[in-house]
C-alpha positions as CSV (number, residue, x, y, z in Angstrom):
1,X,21.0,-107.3,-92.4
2,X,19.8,-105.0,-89.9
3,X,22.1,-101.7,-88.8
4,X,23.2,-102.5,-85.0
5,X,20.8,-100.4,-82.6
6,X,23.1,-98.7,-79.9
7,X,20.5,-96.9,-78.1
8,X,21.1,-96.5,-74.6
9,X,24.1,-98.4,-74.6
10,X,27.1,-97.5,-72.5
11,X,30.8,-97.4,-73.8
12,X,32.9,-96.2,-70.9
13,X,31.8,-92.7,-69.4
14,X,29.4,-92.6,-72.6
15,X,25.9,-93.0,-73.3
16,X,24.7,-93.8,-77.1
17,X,21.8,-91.1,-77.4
18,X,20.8,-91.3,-81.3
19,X,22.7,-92.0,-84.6
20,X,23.5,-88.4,-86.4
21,X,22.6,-88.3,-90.1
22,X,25.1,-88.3,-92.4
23,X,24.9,-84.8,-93.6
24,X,25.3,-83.5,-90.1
25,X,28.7,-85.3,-89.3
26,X,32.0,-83.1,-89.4
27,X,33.8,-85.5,-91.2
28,X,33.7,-85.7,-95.7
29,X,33.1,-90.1,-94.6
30,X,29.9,-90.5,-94.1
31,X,30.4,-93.2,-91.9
32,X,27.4,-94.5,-89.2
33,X,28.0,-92.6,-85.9
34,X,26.1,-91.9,-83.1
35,X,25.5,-89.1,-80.7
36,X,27.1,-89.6,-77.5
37,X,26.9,-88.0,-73.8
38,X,29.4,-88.3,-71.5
39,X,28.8,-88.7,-67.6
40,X,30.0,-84.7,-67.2
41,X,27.7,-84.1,-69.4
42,X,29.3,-82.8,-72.8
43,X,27.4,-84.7,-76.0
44,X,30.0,-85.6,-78.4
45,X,29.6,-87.5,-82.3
46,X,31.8,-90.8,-82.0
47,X,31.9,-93.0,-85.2
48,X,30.4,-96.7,-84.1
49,X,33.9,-98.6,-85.4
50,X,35.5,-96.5,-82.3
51,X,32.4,-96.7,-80.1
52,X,33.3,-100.6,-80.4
53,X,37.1,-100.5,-80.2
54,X,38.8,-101.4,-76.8
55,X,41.8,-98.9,-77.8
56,X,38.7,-95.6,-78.2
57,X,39.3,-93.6,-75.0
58,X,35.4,-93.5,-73.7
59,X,34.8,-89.7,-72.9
60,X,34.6,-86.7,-74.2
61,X,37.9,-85.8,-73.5
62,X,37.2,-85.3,-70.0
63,X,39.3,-88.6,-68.8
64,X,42.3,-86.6,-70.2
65,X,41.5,-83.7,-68.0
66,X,41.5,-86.1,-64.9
67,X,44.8,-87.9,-65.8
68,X,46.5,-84.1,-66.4
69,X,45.4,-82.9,-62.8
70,X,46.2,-86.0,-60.9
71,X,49.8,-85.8,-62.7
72,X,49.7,-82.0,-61.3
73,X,47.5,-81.2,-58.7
74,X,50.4,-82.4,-55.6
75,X,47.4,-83.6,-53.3
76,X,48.7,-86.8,-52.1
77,X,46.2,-89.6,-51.9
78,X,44.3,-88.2,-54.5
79,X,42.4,-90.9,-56.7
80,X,40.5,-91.4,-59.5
81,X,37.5,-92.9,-58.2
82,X,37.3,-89.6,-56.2
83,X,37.5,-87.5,-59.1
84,X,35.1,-89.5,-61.2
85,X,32.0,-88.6,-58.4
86,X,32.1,-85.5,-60.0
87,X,30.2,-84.8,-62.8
88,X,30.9,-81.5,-64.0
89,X,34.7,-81.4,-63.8
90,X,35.1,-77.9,-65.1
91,X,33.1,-76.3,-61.8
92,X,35.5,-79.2,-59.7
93,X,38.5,-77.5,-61.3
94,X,37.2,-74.2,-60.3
95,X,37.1,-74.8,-56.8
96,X,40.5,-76.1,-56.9
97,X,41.8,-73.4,-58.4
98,X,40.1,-71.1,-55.8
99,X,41.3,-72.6,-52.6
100,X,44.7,-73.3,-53.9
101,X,44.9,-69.5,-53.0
102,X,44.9,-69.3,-49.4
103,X,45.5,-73.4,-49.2
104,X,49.0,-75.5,-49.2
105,X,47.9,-78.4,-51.6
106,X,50.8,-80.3,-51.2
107,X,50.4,-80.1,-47.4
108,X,46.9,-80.8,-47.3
109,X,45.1,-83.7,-45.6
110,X,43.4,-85.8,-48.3
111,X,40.6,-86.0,-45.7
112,X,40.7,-82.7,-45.4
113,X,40.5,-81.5,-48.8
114,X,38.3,-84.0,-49.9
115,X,35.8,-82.0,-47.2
116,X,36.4,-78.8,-48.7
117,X,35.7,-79.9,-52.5
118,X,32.5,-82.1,-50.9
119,X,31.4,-79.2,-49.5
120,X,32.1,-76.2,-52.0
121,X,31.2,-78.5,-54.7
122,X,27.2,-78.8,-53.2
123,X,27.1,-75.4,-51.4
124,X,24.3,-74.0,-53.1
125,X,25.5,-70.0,-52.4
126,X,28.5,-71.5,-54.9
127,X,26.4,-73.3,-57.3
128,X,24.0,-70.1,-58.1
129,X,27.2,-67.7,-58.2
130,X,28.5,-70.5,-61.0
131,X,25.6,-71.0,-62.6
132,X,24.9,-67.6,-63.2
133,X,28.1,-66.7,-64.6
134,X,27.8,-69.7,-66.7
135,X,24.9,-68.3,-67.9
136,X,26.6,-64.8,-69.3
137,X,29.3,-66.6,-71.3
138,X,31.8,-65.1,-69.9
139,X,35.5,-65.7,-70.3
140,X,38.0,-67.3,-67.6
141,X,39.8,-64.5,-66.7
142,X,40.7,-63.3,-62.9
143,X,39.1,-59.6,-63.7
144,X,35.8,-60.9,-65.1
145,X,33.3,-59.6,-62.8
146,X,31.1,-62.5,-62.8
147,X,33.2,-65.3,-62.1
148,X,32.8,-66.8,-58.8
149,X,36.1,-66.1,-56.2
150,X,36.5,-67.0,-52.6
151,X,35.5,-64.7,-50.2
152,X,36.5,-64.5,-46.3
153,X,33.6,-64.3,-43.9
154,X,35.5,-62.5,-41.5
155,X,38.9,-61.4,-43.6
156,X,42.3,-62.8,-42.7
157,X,43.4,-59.1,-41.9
158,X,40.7,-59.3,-39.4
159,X,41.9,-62.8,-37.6
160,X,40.0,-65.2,-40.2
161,X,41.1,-68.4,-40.9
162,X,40.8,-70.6,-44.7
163,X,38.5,-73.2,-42.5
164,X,35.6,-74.1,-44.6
165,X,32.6,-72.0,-42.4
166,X,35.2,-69.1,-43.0
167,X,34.7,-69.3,-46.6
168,X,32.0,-68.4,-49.0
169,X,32.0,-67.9,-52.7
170,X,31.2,-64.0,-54.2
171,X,31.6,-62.5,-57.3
172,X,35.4,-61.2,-58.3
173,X,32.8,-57.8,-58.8
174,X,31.2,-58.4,-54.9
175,X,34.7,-60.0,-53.4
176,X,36.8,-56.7,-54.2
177,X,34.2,-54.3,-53.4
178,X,34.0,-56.1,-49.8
179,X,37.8,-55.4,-49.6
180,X,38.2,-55.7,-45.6
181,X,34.9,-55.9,-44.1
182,X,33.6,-58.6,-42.4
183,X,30.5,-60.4,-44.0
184,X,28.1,-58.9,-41.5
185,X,29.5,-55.5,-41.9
186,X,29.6,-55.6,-45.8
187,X,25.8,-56.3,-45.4
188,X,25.1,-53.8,-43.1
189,X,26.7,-51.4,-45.1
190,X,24.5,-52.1,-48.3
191,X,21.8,-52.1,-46.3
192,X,22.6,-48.5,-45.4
193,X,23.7,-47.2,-48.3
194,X,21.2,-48.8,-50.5
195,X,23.9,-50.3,-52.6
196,X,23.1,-52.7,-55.3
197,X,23.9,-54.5,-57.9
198,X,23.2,-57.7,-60.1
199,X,27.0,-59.3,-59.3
200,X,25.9,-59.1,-55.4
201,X,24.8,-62.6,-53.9
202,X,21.4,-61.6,-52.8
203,X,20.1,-60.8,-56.1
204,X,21.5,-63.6,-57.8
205,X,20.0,-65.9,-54.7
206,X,16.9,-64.4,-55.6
207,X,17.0,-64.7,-59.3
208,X,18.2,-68.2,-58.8
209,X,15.2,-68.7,-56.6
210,X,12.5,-67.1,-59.2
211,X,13.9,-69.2,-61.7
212,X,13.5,-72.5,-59.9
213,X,9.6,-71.5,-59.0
């Protein structure tokens, strides 16, 4: 009788890729299993009896993270088809995290913050700050310089408000060494002083850009 050929297949939020030998899998078993990738894109080893079971939760793990936010996060309206559009739910959670800083979540408009995480989620100036800290390894924590924190363009010290084209994303490194300055002045001040640095947006904009060429 001939093994069953997942390839391909979908089971939920994954994607049979390729069955793993059985000296790779983690398990002493050496039951078949297959390689799996998940719609947010983490590649997981599922054995096929679970792939085919109605009771197997079909992700990586990231459905759990969904279910735990949506029990937590205090946005009303907030659904899970919403949620799901996004593919990489760490960088989602990251923006969250960010704007519930200077924003009342359980005051927001759903509208409204659907907007913001629309918008922050595509912004490219965001995506090559993230990406690039992605790329060191770093860890989570507030004081790593790399990781990517929400800046004011014009600080709220200054009369600026937490609407969207007031925000951009910086640096922790670049966001405290702004402190109070407005973008424009911030710039005009590097320019001056001939201040740089790797953890300022322009060169990692540019290295971003030489990357992609």
């Amino acid at each position: 009788m001939n093994a069953i050929d997942l390839t391909g297949q979908r089971f939920g939020r994954l994607t049979a890729k390729h069955i793993v030998p059985k000296e790779q899998l983690p398990w002493k078993k050496k039951e078949r299993a297959w390689l799996c990738e998940c719609d947010c894109g983490n590649q997981i080893i599922v054995r096929q009896r679970n792939l085919r079971s109605a009771r197997f939760t079909k992700s990586c793990g990231c459905l759990r993270k969904l279910d735990a936010f949506l029990a937590t996060s205090h946005v009303k309206g907030l659904t899970e088809e919403f949620l799901y559009s996004f593919k990489d739910f760490d960088k989602f959670l990251l923006i969250h995290k960010q704007l519930r800083r200077y924003i009342s979540m359980e005051n927001i408009n759903i509208n409204e913050y659907e907007d913001y995480m629309n918008y922050f989620y595509n912004d490219k100036q965001f995506n090559c700050v993230y990406d690039y800290w992605k790329k060191q390894n770093r860890d989570s924590t507030f004081y790593d310089w790399y990781k990517p924190s929400i800046d004011h363009i014009v600080p709220k010290s200054r009369g600026g408000t937490n609407n969207k084209d007031n925000l951009q994303f910086l640096t922790v490194f670049e966001n405290l060494s702004k402190r109070d300055m407005t973008k424009q002045e911030w710039d005009n001040f590097k320019l001056k002083t001939n201040t740089h640095s790797e953890l300022f947006i322009e060169e990692i904009m540019k290295k971003a850009g030489d990357a992609n060429e």
